[in-house]
N, C-alpha and C positions, 0 to 999 in steps of 0.2 A: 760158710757164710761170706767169709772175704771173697773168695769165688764169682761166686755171686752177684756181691756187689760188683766186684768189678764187672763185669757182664754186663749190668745194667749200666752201671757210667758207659762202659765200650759202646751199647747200644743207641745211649743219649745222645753220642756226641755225634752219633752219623748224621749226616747231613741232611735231614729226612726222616718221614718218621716211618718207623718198623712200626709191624702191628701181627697180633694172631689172635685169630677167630675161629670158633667153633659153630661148623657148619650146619650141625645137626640142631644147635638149638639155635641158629643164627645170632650168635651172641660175639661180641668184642672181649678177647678173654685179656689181651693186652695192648697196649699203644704207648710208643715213646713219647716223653716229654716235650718233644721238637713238635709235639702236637700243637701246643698251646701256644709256641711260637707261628705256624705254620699259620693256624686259623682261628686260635684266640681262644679256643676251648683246651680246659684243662683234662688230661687224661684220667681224672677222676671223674671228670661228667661224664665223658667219655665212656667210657666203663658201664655207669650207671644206668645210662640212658638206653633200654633197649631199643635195637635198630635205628641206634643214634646215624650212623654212616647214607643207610635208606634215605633218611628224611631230610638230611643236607645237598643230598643232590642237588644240584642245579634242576630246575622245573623242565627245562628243555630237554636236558641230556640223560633225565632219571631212567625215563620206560627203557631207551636202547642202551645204556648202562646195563642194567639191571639183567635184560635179556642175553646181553654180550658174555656177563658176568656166569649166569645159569649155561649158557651153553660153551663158554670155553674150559668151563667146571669138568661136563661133564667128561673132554677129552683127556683130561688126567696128568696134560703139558703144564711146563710155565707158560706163563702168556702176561700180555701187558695193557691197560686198559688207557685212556686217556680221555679225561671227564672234568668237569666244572665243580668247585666245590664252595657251599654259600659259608662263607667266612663269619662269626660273630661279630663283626663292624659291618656286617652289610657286602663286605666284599667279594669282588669274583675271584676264586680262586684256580686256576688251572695246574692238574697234578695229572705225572704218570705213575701208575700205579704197576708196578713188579710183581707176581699173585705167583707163588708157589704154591699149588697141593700138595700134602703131606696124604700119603697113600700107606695103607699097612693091611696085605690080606686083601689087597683087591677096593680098600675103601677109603673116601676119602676121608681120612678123620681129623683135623684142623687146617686151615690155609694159612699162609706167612706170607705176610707180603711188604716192600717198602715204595713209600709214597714218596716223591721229588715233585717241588715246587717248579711247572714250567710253564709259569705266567709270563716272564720277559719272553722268554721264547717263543711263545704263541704271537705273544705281542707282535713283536720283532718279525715274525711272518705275517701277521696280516699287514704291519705296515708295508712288507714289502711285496707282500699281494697287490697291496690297493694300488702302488707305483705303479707293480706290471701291467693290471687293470688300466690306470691312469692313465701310462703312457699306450698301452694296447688302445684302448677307447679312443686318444687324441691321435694316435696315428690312424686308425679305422675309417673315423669319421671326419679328417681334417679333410677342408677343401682342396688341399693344394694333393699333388702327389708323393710320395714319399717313396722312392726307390733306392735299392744297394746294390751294386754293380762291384765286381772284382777288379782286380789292377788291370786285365783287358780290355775292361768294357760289357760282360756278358751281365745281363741281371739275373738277382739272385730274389729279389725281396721286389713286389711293387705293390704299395696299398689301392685299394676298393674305390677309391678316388679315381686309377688309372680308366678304370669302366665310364665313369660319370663323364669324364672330361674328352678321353680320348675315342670310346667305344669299345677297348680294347680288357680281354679278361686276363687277370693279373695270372692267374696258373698257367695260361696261353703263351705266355711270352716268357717266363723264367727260362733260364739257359740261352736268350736270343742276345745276338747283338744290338748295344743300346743303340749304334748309330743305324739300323737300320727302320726307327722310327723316329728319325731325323731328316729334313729335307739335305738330298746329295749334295745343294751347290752348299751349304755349311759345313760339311764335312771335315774342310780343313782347317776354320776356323774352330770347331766342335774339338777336335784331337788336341790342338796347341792348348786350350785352359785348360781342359783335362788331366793332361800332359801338366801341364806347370803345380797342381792342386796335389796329383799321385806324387812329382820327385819333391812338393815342398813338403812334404812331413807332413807328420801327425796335427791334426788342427786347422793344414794350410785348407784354403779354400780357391774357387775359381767362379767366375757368377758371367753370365749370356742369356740374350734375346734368341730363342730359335721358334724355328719348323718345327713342326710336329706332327704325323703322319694319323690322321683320323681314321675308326674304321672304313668309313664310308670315300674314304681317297680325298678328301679335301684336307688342307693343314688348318692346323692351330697354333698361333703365337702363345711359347709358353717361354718365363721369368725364370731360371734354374742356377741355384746357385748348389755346388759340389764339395762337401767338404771329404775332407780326409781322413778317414777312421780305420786304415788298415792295421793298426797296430792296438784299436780296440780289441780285445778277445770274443765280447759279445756281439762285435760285429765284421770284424775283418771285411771290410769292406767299404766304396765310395757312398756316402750317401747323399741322395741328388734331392732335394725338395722343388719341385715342379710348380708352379701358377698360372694358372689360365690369363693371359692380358690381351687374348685378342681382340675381343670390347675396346681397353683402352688404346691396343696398338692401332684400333681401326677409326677411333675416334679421335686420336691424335693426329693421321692421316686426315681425316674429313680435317678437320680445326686447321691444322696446316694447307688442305687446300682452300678450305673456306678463307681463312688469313691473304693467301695469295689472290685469290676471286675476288676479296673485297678491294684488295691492293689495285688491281687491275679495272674494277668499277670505278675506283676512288681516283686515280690517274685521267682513266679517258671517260670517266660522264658528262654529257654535254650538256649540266647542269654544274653550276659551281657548288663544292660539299667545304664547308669549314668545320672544324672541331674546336668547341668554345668552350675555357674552365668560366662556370659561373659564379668564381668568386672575383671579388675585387671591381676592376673596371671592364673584368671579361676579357681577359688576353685570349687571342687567337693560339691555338695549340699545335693547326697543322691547317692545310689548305690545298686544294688543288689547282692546276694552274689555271681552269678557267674560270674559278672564284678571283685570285689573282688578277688576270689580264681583264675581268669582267669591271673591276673595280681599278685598272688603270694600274697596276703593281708588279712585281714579281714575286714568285711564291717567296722567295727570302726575304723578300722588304715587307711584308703584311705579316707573317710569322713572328707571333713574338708580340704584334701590336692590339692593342684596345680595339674592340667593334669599333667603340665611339669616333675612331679613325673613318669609319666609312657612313657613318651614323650621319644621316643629313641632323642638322643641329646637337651632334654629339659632343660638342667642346664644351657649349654648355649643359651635357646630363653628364661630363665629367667633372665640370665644375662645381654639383649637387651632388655632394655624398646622399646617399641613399634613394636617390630619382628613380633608379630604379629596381627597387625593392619590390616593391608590387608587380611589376612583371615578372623577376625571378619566381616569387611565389606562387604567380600564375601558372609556370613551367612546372613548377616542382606540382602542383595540386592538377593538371591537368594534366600532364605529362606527353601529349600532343598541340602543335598550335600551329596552324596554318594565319599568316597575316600578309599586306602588302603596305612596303610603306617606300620611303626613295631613300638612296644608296647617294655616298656623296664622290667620286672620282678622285683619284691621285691632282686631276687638274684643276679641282672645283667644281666641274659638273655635275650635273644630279640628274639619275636615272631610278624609273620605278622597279622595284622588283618584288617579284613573288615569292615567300620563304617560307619553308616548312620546320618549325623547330620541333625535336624528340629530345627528349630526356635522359638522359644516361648516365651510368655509374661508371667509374673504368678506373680503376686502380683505388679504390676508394674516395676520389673525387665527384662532386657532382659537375656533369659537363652538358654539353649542350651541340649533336648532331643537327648542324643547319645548310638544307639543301636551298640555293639560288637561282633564281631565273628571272634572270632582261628582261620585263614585260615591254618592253616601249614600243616595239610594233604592236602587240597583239592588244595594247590599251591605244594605240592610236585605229586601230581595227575595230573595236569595242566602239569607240567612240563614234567612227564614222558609219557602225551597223544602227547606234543608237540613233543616228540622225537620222538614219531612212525609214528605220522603223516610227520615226514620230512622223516621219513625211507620209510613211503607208499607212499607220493610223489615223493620222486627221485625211486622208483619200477615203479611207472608209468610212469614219464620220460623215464627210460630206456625202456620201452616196447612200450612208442612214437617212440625213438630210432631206435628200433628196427621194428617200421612197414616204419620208413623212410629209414632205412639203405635197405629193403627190396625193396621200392621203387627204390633207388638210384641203388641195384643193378639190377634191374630186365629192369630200362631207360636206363641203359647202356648197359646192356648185348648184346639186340637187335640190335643196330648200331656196337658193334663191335664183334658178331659174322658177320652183314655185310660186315663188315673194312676186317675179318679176310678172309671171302668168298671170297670177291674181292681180296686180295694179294695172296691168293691160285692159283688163275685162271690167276692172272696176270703172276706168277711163271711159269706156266704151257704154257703160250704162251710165254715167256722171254726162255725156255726152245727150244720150238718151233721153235722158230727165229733163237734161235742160229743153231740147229740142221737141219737148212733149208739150211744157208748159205753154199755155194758150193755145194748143192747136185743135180744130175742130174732132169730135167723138172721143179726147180723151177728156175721164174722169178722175176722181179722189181714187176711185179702187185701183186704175193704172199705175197711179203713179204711188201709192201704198204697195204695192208688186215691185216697179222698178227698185222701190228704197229697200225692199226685204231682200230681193237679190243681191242688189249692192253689200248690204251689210254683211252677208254670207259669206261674198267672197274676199273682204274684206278682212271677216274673222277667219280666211284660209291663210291671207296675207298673212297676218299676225300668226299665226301658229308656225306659217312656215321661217317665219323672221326670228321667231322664237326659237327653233332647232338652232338657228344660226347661232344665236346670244347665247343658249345652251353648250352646242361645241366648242364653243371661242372659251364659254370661262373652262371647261373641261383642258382646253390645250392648253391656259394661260396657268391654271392650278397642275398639270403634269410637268409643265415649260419649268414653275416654281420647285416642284419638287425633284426635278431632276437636276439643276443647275447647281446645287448645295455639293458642299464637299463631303468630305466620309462623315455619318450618320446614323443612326439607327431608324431603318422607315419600314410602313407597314408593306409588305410586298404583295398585297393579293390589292389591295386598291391602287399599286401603281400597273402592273399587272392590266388589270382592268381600262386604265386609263389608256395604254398601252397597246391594247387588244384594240379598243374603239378605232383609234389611228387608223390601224392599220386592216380593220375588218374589210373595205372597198375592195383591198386587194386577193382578197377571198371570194369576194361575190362576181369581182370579176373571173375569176379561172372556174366561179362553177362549185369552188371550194365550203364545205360548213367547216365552219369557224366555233368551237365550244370551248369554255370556260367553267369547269365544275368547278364554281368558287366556294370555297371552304367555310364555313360556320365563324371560325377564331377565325382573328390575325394571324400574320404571317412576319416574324422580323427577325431585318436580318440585318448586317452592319454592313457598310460600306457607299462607296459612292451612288444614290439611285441612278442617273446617268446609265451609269455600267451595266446596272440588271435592267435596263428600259432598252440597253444595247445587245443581250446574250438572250432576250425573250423577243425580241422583233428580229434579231438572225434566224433562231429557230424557227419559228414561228412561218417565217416566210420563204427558207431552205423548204419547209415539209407544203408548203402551200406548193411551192416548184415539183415537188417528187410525186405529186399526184396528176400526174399523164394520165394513167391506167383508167379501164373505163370503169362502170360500177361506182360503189360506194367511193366519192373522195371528203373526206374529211381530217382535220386537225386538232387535235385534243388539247389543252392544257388544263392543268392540273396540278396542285398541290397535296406533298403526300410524309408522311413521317416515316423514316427509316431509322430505328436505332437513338431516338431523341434530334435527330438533326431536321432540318430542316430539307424536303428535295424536293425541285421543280421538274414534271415530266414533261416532253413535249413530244406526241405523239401522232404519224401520221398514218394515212394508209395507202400511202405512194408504191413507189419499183423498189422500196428497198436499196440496199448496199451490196454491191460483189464482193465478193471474201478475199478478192485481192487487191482491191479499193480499200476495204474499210482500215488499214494500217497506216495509211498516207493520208486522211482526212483530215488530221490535225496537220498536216503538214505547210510550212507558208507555201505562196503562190501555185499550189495544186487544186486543181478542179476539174471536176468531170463535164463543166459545163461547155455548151458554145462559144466559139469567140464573139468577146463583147458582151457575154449575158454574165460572167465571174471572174473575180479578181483572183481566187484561192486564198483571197485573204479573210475570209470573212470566219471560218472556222478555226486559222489560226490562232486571230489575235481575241475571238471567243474562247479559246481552252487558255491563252495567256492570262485574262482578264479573271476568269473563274478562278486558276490555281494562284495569280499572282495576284492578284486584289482581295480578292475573297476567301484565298486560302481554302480554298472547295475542292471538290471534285467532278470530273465529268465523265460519263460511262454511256454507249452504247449501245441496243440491243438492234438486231435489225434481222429480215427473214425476205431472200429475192423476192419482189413479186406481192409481199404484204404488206410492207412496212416497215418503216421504222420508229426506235424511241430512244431522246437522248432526254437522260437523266442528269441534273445540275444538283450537287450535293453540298449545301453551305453548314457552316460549322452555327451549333444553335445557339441563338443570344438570351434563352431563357436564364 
């Protein structure tokens, strides 16, 4: 019995639990006490429980357990199992399990086996799976390259990276020299950090900008920095981490020569360029010199100073804190601003110039890029094109003038050479009459005849006196409505008014003259003048272009495109040459004879259309048929 016991204490105390099973009736016949430490189940449940051991398996690891177990049975060896075992707190438990057969006579008649706790263990390898993993996975799929080269230089190791960056396959190149995907002329800079990273020890490092030989023969700028691991065991060897920077090396090149282009713009543009901080009074930041000499300075004396220095009236917008706040704002909410205003000279003088301000940030500043230009010639240029042009517009005025005055006289002449016929003839029977009275044979019927004649032509008189009174108030009511400044007037009754004028000179070339006048009004804003000027151009341009024999006629017309309002005028003249019709709006060009056109008459018609009226004017024209210019006014509906 003491025996025994002790047996069973010896058995206890192993570190693990012993166990025997009988195979035949799959039964647990014993299991150490270390049981009940190991998984919390006491060797009495144990016992109890048939195919207690079965049913704890782990769910995953049961079926190939189990099958492991039947067939390493059957070989008749020790053998050793390694399985998951579900603990009574729930817990994973991992055991190896020692499985002796007991054989007697060829059978197996009980199994003996002892179970160790190898939970830390297992642990302790997957964490250091996962590392390998980890670290496997971060070297695989790092951007950069990752290579290990020996104290020669030959590579031993180059991550999958190498492919992406360089073209080059990592298996390909193991055993090569590393400088031989190196550009030659680095060479000898290449070897010295190398060289310095291998004799400084363990850890030293060595870091360069190189060449990089691509598959396809061109380089790559790669960032490599070398450390020193020869005296690792796991790696004996350099290991070189690679980065592609040719992007940045190539856009630090552009930035640098961009820097240097703008330096060389900023020196000789033959505009002055200042750089302006727009805090404070606006000190000058930098300048060029013909900013400088432009404003009477040198670049050191204006550097450094307040616009307001050059600012015609700037002493006193220095003298107003905040004067100009609202311009800054303007800058900042607009961030482009073209203006002109006058520049004041080192000497006092004042000169106009033309500036263009932009916006800019620059070192976290707000600043102010302002390019300059002298205007004083090209505004005394300005000035003396604006005088000739008012001298060549009122030339053409008068020459409207004068095909109206021509008009006017040519409407009137006609009714009162009538007027004048008829009082001839009436004189002439007034004469009659008298010289009838008391003469022998004549009677009451005679002279009842001469009074009925008279009266006839009397009432021609009157009718024809009456066109006159008629056209006169027609020119005195166009005369009124066109003399007004900007307005809103009905356009198809001036139009009309307009048309009358100028119909003579229709009838004289032979010309029909038609007016589809529109149902509705017609309005438009602007000076009537103006449209009584761009509808008697046209109007009398197409009455000119009808040479051609056949149908000549001039159309106008009023038409809606789009909600706007558009005046057609259309003829059935010789058309326009296709390489005429680009120079038509152009000043003093004309196809006509000398003496018969200014070239000014279509100019200062597309001026008046786009610059008064904010319109448009378009074209159509076909050799030989015609043409039709379209005037397109913006709609005052």
């Amino acid at each position: 019995m003491t025996q025994a016991t002790d047996l069973l204490g010896l058995l206890n105390a192993i570190n693990g639990v012993v166990w025997q099973a009988d195979p035949v009736r799959e039964h647990t016949t014993f299991v150490s006490e270390r049981v009940e430490a190991l998984f919390g189940y006491t060797s009495a449940t144990w016992l109890a429980t048939p195919a207690f051991w079965e049913g704890h398996l782990h769910p995953e690891d049961r079926e190939q357990t189990l099958a492991d177990y039947e067939r390493l049975v059957q070989m008749g060896r020790p053998f050793e199992l390694e399985y998951r075992v579900r603990a009574f707190d729930d817990r994973v438990v991992w055991v190896r399990d020692y499985i002796t057969p007991v054989i007697e006579g060829g059978v197996v008649i009980r199994m003996a086996g002892l179970t160790i706790d190898i939970t830390s263990q297992k642990q302790t390898e997957a964490a250091r799976l996962a590392n390998e993993e980890w670290f496997r996975a971060l070297v695989q799929q790092s951007s950069d390259i990752v290579t290990v080269v020996n104290r020669g230089g030959y590579i031993k190791y180059a991550s999958p990276s190498l492919h992406r960056i360089l073209g080059l396959e990592p298996e390909a190149i193991k055993g090569t020299d590393v400088l031989q995907a190196m550009h030659p002329d680095e060479h000898a800079e290449i070897r010295q950090m190398f060289a310095a990273a291998v004799f400084g020890g363990s850890g030293a490092t060595s870091s360069l900008t190189s060449r990089f030989r691509h598959a396809d023969g061109s380089y790559r700028w790669l960032e490599w920095v070398a450390t020193n691991r020869l005296d690792d065991p796991h790696v004996r060897g350099m290991v070189m981490n690679s980065r592609d920077v040719t992007d940045r090396r190539e856009a630090d090149l552009a930035l640098d020569q961009s820097r240097r282009t703008f330096q060389v713009l900023f020196d000789h543009s033959p505009d002055g360029i200042m750089l302006v901080d727009l805090d404070g009074d606006m000190p000058i930041v930098a300048c060029n010199e013909v900013a400088a000499s432009m404003n009477g300075y040198t670049v050191e004396e204006l550097t450094g100073q307040s616009t307001y220095l050059i600012t015609s009236g700037g002493e006193a917008l220095r003298a107003q804190p905040g004067a100009n706040d609202a311009f800054k704002q303007r800058i900042r909410d607009e961030g482009r601003v073209r203006m002109e205003t006058m520049h004041r000279r080192k000497d006092g003088s004042e000169f106009p110039v033309e500036i263009h301000l932009a916006f800019v940030w620059i070192h976290g500043r707000e600043m102010l890029m302002s390019l300059e230009r002298d205007i004083t010639e090209r505004q005394a240029a300005t000035d003396a094109l604006q005088a000739s042009q008012s001298r060549l517009l009122a030339s053409e005025k008068l020459a409207s003038l004068g095909r109206l005055t021509a008009g006017l006289a040519h409407e009137i002449n006609s009714p009162l050479a009538a007027t004048m016929n008829s009082l001839h003839e009436a004189a002439q029977l007034a004469k009659e009459y008298h010289d009838s009275v008391g003469a022998p044979g004549v009677n009451e019927n005679d002279h009842r005849e001469i009074a009925t004649e008279l009266r006839t032509i009397l009432a021609e008189g009157v009718s024809s006196a009456g066109r006159i009174g008629e056209f006169i108030r027609t020119i005195r009511s166009h005369t009124r409505d066109t003399v007004t400044g900007v307005t809103t007037f009905n356009a198809v009754k001036l139009a009309t008014d307009t048309l009358t004028m100028i119909a003579h000179q229709a009838r004289n070339a032979n010309v029909s003259l038609l007016f589809e006048q529109p149902k509705d009004q017609v309005l438009l804003r602007g000076e009537p003048g103006r449209f009584t000027q761009i509808l008697t151009n046209l109007v009398v341009n197409g009455i000119h272009a009808c040479e051609l024999p056949g149908e000549r006629r001039v159309s106008v017309r009023f038409v809606e495109r789009g909600g706007d309002p558009v005046l057609e005028v259309e003829d059935t003249g010789t058309g326009i040459a296709p390489e005429v019709l680009p120079r038509i709006f152009d000043p003093m060009f004309t196809t006509k004879d000398v003496g018969k056109g200014t070239g000014l008459g279509l100019s200062i018609l597309h001026d008046i259309v786009t610059g008064h009226f904010k319109g448009e004017i378009e074209v159509s024209t076909s050799v030989g048929k015609g043409t039709t210019f379209a005037v397109l006014f913006p709609s005052q509906a």
